[in-house]
C-alpha positions as CSV (number, residue, x, y, z in Angstrom):
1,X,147.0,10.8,35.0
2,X,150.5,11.3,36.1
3,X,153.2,12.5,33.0
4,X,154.0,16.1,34.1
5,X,152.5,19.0,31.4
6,X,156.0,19.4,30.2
7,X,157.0,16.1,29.2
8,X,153.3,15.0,27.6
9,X,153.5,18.1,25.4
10,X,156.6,16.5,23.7
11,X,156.0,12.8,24.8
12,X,154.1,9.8,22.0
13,X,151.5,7.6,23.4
14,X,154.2,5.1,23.8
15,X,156.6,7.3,25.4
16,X,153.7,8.7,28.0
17,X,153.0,4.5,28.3
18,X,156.4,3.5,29.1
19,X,157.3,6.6,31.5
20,X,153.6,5.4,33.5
21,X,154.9,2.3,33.9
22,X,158.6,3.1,35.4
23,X,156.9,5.1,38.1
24,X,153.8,2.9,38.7
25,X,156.4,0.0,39.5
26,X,155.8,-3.3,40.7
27,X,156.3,-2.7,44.2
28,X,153.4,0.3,44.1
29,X,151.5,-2.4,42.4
30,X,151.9,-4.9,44.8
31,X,151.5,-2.7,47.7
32,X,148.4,-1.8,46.0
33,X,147.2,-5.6,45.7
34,X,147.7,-6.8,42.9
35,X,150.2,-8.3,40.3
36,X,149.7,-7.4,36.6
37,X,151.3,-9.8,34.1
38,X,153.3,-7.2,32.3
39,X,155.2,-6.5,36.1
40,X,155.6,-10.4,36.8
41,X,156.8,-11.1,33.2
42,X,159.4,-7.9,33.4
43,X,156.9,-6.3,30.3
44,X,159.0,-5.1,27.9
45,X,157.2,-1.6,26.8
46,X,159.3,-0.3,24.2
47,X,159.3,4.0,23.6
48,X,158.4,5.4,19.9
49,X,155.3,6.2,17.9
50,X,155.3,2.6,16.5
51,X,156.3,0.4,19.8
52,X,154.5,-3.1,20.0
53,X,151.0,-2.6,21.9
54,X,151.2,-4.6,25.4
55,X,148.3,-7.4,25.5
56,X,145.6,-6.6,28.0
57,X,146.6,-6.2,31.5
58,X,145.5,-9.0,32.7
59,X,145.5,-9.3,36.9
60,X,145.6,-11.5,40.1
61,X,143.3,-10.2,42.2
62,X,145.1,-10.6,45.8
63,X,141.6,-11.3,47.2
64,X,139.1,-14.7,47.2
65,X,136.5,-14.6,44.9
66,X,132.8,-13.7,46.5
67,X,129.7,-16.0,46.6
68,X,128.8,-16.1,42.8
69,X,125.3,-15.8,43.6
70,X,125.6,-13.1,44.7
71,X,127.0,-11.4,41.8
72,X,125.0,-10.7,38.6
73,X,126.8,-9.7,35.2
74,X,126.0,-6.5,33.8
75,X,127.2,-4.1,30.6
76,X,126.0,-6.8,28.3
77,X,127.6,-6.0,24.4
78,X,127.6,-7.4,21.4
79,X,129.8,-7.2,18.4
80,X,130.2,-9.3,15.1
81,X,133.3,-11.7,14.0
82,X,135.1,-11.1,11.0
83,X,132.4,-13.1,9.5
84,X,129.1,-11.3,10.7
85,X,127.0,-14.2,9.1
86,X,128.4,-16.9,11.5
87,X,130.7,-15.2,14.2
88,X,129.2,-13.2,17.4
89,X,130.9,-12.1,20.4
90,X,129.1,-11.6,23.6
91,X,131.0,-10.0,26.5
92,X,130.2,-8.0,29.3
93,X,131.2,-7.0,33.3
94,X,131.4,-8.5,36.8
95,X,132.4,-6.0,39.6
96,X,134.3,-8.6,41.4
97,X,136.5,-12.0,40.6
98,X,133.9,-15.0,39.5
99,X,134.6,-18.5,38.9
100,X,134.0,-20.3,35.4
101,X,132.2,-17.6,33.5
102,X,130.3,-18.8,30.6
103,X,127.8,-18.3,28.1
104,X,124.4,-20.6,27.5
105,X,123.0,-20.4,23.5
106,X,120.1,-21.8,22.1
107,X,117.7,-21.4,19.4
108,X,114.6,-20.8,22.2
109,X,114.5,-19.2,25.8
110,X,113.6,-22.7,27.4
111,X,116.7,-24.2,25.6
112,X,119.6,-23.0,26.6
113,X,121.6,-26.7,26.9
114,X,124.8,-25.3,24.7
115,X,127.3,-23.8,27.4
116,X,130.6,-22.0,26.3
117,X,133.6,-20.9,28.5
118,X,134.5,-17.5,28.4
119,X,137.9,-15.5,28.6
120,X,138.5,-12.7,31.8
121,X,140.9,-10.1,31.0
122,X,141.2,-8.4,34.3
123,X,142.3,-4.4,34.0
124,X,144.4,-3.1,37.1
125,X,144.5,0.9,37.5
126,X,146.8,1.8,40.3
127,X,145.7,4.9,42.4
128,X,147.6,8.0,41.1
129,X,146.7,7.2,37.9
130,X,143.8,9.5,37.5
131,X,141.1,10.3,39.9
132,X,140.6,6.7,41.8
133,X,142.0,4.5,44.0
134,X,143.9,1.2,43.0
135,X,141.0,-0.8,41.7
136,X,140.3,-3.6,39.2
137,X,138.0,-4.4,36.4
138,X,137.0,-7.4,35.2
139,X,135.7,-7.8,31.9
140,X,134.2,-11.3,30.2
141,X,134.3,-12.6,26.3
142,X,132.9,-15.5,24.5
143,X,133.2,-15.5,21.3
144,X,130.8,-17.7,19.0
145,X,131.3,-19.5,15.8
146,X,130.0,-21.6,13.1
147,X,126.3,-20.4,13.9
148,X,123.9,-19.8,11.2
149,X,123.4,-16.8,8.9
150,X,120.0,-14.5,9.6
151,X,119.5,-16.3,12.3
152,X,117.9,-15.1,16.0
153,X,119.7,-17.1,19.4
154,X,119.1,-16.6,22.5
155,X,121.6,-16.6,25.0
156,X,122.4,-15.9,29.0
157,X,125.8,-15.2,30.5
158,X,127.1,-16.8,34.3
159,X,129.0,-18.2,36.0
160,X,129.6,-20.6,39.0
161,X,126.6,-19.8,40.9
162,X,124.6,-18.0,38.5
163,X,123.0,-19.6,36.0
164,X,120.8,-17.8,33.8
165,X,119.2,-21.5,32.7
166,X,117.7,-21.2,36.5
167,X,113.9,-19.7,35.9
168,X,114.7,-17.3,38.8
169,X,117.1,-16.0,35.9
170,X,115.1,-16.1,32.4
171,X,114.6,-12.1,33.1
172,X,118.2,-11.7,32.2
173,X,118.1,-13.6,29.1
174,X,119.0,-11.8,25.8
175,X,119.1,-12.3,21.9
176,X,120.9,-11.3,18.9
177,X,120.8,-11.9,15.8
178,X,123.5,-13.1,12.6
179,X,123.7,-11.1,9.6
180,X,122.2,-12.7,6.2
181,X,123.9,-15.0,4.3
182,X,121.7,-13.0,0.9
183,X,121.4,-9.2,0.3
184,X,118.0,-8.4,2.0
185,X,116.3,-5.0,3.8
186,X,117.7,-3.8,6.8
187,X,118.7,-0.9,9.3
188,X,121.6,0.5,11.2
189,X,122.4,3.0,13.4
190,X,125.2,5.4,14.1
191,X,127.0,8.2,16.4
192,X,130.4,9.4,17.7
193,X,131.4,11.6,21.1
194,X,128.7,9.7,23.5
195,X,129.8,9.5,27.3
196,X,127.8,9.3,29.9
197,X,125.1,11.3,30.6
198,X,120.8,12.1,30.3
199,X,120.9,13.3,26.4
200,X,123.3,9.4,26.2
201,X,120.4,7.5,28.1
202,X,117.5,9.2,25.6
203,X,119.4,8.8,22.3
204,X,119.7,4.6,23.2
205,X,116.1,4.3,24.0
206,X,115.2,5.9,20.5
207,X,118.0,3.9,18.6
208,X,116.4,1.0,19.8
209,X,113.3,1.5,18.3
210,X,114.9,1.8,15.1
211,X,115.2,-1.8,15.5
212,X,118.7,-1.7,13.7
213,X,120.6,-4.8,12.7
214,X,123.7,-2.9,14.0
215,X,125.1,0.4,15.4
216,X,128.6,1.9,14.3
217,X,130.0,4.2,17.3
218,X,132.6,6.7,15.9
219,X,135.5,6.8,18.6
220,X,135.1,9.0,21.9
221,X,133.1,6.0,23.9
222,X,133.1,6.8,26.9
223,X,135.1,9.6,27.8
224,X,137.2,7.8,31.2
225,X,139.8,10.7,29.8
226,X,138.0,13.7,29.6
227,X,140.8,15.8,28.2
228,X,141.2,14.0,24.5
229,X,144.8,15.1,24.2
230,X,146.7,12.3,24.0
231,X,148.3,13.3,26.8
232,X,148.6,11.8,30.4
233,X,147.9,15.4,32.5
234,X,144.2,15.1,32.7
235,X,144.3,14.4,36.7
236,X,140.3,13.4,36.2
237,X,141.0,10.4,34.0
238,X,138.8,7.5,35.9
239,X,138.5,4.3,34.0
240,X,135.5,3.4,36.3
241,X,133.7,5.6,34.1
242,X,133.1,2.7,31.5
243,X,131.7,0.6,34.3
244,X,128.8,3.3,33.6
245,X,129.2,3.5,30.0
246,X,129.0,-0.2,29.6
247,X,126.0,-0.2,32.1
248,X,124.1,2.7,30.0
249,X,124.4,1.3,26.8
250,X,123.1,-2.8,27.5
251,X,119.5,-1.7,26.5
252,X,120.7,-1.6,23.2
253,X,124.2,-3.4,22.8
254,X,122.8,-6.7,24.8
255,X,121.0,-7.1,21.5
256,X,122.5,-4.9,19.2
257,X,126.3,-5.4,17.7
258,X,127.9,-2.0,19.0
259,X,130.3,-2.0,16.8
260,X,133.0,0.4,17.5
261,X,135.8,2.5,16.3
262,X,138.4,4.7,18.4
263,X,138.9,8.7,18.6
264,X,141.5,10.8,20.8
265,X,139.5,10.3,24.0
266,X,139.8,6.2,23.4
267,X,143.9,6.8,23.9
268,X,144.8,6.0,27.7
269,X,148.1,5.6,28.2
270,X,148.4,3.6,31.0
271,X,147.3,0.1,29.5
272,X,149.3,0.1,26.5
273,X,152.2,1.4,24.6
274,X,149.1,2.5,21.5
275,X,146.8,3.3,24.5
276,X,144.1,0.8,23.4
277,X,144.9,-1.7,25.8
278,X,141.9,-0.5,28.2
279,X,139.9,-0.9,24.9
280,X,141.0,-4.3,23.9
281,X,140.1,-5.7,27.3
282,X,136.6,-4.5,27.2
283,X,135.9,-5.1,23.6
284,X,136.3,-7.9,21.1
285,X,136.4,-6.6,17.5
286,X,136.8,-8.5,13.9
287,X,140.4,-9.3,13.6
288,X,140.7,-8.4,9.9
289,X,142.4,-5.3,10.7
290,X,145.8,-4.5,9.2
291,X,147.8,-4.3,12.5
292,X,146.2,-6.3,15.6
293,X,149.1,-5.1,17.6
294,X,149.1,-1.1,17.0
295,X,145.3,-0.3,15.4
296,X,143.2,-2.8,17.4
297,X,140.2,-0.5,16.3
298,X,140.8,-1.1,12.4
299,X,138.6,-3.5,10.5
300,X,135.9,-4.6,7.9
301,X,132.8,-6.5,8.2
302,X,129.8,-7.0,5.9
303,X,126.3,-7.1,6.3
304,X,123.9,-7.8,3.0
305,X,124.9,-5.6,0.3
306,X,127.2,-3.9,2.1
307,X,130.6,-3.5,3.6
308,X,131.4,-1.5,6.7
309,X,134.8,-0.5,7.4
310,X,136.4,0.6,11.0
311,X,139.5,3.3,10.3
312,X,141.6,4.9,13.2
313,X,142.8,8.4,12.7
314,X,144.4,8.8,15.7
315,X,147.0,7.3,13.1
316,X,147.0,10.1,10.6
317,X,145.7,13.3,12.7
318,X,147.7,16.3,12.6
319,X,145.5,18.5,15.4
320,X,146.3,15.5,18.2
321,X,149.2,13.6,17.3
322,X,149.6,11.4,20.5
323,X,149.5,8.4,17.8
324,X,150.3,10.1,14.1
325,X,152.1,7.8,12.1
326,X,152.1,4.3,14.5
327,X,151.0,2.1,11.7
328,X,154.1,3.2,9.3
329,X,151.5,3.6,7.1
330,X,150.1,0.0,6.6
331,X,146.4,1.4,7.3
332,X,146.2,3.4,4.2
333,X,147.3,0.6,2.2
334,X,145.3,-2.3,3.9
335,X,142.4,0.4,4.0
336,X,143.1,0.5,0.1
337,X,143.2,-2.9,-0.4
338,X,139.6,-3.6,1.0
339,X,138.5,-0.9,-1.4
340,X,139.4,-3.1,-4.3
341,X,137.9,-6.2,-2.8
342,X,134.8,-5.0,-2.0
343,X,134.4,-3.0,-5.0
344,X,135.3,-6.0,-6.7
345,X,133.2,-8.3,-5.3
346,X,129.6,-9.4,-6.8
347,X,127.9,-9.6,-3.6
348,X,128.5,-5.9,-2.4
349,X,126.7,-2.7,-3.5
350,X,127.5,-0.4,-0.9
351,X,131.0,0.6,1.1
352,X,130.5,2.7,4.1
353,X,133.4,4.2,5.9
354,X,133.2,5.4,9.7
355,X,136.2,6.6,12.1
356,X,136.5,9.7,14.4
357,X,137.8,12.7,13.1
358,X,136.3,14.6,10.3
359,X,137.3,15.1,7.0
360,X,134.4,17.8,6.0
361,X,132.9,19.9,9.3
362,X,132.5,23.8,10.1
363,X,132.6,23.4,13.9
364,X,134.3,25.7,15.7
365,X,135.6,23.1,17.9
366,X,137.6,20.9,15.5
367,X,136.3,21.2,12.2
368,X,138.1,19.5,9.4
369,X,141.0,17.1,10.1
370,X,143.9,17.9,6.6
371,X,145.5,14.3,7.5
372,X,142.4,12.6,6.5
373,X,142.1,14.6,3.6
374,X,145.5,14.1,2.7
375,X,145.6,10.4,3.2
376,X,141.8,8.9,2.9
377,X,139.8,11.2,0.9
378,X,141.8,10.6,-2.2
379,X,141.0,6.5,-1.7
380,X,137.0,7.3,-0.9
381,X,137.1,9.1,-4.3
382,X,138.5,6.3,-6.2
383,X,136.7,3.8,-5.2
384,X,133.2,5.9,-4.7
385,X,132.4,5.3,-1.2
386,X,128.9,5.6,-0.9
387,X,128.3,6.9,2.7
388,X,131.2,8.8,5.3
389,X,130.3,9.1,9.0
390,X,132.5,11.2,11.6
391,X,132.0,12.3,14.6
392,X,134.7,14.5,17.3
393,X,132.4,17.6,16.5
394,X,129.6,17.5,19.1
395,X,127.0,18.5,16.3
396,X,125.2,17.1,13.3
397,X,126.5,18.5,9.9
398,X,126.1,16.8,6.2
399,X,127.7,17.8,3.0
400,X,126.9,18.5,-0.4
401,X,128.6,15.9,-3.0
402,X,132.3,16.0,-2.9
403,X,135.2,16.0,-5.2
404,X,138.3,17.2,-5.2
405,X,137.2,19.3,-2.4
406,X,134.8,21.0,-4.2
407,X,130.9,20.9,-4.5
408,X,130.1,18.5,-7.6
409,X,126.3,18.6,-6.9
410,X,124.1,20.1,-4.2
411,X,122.4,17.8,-2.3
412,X,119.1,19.2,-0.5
413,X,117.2,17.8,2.1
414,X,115.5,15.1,0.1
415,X,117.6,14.6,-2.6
416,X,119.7,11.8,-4.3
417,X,123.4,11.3,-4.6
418,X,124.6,8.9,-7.2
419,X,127.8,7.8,-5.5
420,X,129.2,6.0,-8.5
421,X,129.3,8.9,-10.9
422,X,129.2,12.0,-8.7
423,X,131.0,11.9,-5.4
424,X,131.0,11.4,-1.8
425,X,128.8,12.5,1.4
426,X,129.8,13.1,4.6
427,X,128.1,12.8,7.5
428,X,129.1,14.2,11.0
429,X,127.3,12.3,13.7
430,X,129.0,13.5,17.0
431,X,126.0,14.9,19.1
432,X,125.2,11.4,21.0
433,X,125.4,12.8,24.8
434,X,128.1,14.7,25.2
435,X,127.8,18.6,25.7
436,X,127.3,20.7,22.2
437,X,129.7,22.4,20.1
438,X,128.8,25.4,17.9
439,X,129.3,26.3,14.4
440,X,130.0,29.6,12.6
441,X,126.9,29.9,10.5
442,X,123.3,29.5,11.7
443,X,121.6,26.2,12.1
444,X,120.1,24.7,8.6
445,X,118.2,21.2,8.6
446,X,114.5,20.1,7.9
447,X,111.8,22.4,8.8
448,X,114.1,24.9,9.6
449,X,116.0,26.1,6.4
450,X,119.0,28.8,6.5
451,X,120.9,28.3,3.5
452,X,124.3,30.4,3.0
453,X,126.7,30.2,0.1
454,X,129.7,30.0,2.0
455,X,130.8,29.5,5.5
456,X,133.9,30.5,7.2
457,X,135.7,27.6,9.0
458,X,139.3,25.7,9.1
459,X,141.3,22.8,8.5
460,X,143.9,20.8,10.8
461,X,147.5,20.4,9.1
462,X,150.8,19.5,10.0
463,X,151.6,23.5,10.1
464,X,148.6,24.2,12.2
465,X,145.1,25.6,11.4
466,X,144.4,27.1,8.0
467,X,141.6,29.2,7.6
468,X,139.3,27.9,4.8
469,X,135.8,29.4,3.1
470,X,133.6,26.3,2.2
471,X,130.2,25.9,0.4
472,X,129.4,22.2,0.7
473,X,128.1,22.8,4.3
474,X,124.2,21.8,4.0
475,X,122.5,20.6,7.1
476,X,123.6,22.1,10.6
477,X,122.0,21.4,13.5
478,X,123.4,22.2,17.1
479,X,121.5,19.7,19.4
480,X,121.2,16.0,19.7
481,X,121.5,13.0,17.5
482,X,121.8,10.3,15.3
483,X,121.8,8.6,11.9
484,X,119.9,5.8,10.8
485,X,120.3,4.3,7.6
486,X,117.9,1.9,5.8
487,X,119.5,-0.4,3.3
488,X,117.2,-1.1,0.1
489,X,118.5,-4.2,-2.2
490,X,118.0,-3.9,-5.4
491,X,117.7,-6.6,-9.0
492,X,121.2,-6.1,-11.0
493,X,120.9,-3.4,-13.0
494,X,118.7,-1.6,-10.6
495,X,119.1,1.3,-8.1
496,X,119.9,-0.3,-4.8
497,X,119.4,2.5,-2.1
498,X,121.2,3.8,1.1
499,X,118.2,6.1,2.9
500,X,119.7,8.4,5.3
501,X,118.2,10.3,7.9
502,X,119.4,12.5,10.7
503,X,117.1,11.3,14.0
504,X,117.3,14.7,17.1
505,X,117.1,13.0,20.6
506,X,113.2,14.5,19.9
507,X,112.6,12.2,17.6
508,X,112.2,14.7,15.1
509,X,113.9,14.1,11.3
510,X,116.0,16.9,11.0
511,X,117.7,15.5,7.7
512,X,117.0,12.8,4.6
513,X,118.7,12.2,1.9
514,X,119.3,9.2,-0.8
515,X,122.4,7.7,-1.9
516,X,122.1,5.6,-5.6
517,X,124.1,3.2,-7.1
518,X,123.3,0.1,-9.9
519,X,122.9,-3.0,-7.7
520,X,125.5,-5.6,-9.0
């Protein structure tokens, strides 16, 4: 993208950001056509791990808008408000400037009367940095409120000269739906490492049928920077590659929450001193999170019985540091803190955690990440987190119970796992689309048993990789995937259950397992 090799080997995510931004000046940028606000305003991008992320890049086009008819939005996504019982946000794409985007609602296809403006954030990308030429981006966000819990809307998205309340339109209509205001039944979805690609495409058309209520994407969206270092040398890095990402995924996210967290490849440095700024102009996330400003990917929602919460580990990895340490540590604590209120809390049974890197995997690729370990798995242990899912490892591997770092209880295909008295599963979910990892010991899932004691494998720490010999590897399977999860409720006192199940892009099951604990 543009840092020589030499100075990104030693260089933070802020420091790569600012040193972008010196020699993309303003004079490149207007000879390239257009203004960003961070060049007009003087942008004060400040070096270090922690430096203040820059807002969105938001940009004047030097060109007239076109015909709006002659533009139709695409890369249609959802994603839930802080509260995901009243609070949506739609957002999706035009390929050129539009005039007055908006947003119709209603509670039927033929009535669509409620219209609501919506927000442009506009994403320059000078040539030189990367693979294109200059080019902007213009992605669209309106955000709902107040609407009503379990309920189904319909909605279309415009603007001046396209109308989706014109009948010409009503095929570009979509839905979604709030989460309940009571525990009841329901599904999600989940993956990491996806891209863009044929195995992508087939695993959304089978999440879909799983008719989930949402789906949890584990960092590595859409792989614009295919290096995942961190740093600014990967000369391929083109941004227009979530023009087809976003395009790929609508079947599903245009009705679906995608609800999303961020891995190494999610860090381009260009936007932002944190590299998220390409993120945060393309996705609107619950703003819960502990630090808006540096960790734009961190938050909580809750859906029935049960709390989901969004961590970044870009903020504690030791194998790709670009970002170690730029929350000063608030993440652990506020991560901590939602612990205790959702433990606390009458209404919730279950606590599921999902972020990039792994804190249990035998890959060969990345394996295990020590600075999750060392900061998170300690706090999933106290407070008996029901359900862990990674991704980063392009594969699908589950653990036995854990504690401590040892096996507490075995947990074959099939069995249960009684979170609140026993330990923790994880679950890595990383073989969405991208191409396949390997691991050191033979594949071992449903129909297909090879069970070892022991397998050989490593862990990321601050002094490098440490060769480890683990036995709470249990499923392995090299191909591709995803989990689904049903929620049962249950009466207090009861067993309210999380039903996990690895899904191949076959549709085959190639794992199941249970996870227990006494409904409140």
């Amino acid at each position: 993208m543009g840092v020589p090799d030499q100075l990104a080997e030693r260089m933070s995510m802020a420091e790569q950001h600012e040193y972008l931004r010196a020699r993309f000046s303003r004079r490149n940028m207007i000879r390239g056509g257009a203004v960003t606000l961070g060049a007009v305003a003087g942008g004060a991008f400040v070096p270090g791990a922690v430096a203040q992320a820059a807002t969105p890049t938001r940009t004047f086009a030097s060109a007239a808008t076109v015909d709006g008819s002659l533009v139709a939005p695409f890369g249609r996504h959802l994603a839930f408000g802080t509260d995901a019982r009243t609070e949506m946000t739609i957002s999706w794409q035009v390929p050129v400037a539009v005039k007055k985007p908006f947003v119709r609602i209603g509670a039927h296809p033929w009535d669509l009367s409620h219209k609501i403006e919506a927000e442009v954030r506009s994403l320059y990308t000078p040539a030189g940095v990367g693979a294109s030429g200059d080019h902007t981006q213009y992605y669209v966000h309106a955000k709902l409120t107040h609407l009503r819990p379990g309920r189904t809307y319909y909605y279309g998205v415009g603007h001046q000269g396209f109308d989706p309340a014109e009948p010409h339109l009503a095929g570009t209509l979509g839905t979604f739906t709030t989460a309940p205001a009571h525990k009841k039944p329901f599904t999600f979805t989940a993956f990491g490492d996806q891209g863009v690609s044929y195995h992508a495409l087939a695993n959304d058309s089978l999440i879909l049928g799983q008719n989930p209520s949402f789906h949890l994407h584990a960092g590595d969206i859409a792989y614009a920077d295919p290096a995942g270092q961190g740093k600014d040398t990967d000369t391929v890095f083109d941004s227009r590659t979530w023009d087809q990402f976003l395009a790929q995924t609508e079947s599903v996210a245009k009705s679906v929450p995608w609800m999303v967290s961020f891995g190494n490849h999610d860090m381009e440095a260009w936007y932002s001193p944190n590299g998220y700024g390409g993120e945060e102009a393309r996705f609107t996330l619950p703003d819960n999170g502990p630090d808006k400003k540096h960790l734009p990917g961190v938050y909580s929602f809750v859906h029935g019985n049960t709390a989901i919460i969004s961590l970044d580990p870009n903020d504690v990895s030791f194998e790709i540091p670009a970002n170690l340490g730029i929350s000063g540590g608030t993440q652990t604590k506020w991560f901590e803190s939602q612990l205790k209120k959702y433990r606390a809390s009458k209404d919730i049974d279950f606590i599921v955690v999902f972020f990039h890197h792994c804190a249990y995997c035998t890959s060969t690729a990345h394996a295990s990440e020590g600075g999750v370990r060392q900061e998170w798995v300690p706090l999933f242990e106290k407070y008996t987190v029901d359900l862990v899912i990674n991704g980063h490892n392009h594969q699908y591997e589950r653990t036995d119970v854990i504690k401590g770092d040892k096996v507490v209880k075995k947990l074959p295909i099939g069995e249960t796992a009684y979170s609140e008295t026993e330990g923790v599963v994880y679950v890595t979910a990383g073989a969405a689309g991208r191409s396949l990892y390997a691991f050191s010991a033979p594949d071992s899932y449903e129909g297909h048993l090879n069970e070892v004691d022991s397998v050989a494998s490593f862990i990321n720490t601050k002094d490098g990789k440490v060769n480890e010999t683990v036995t709470w590897s249990r499923v392995r399977y090299l191909n591709y995937s995803f989990l689904r999860v049903d929620v049962e409720p249950a009466p207090r006192g009861h067993y309210a259950k999380l039903k996990v199940s690895g899904i191949a892009e076959t549709g085959d099951r190639i794992d199941h397992f249970t996870v227990a604990r006494k409904a409140k």
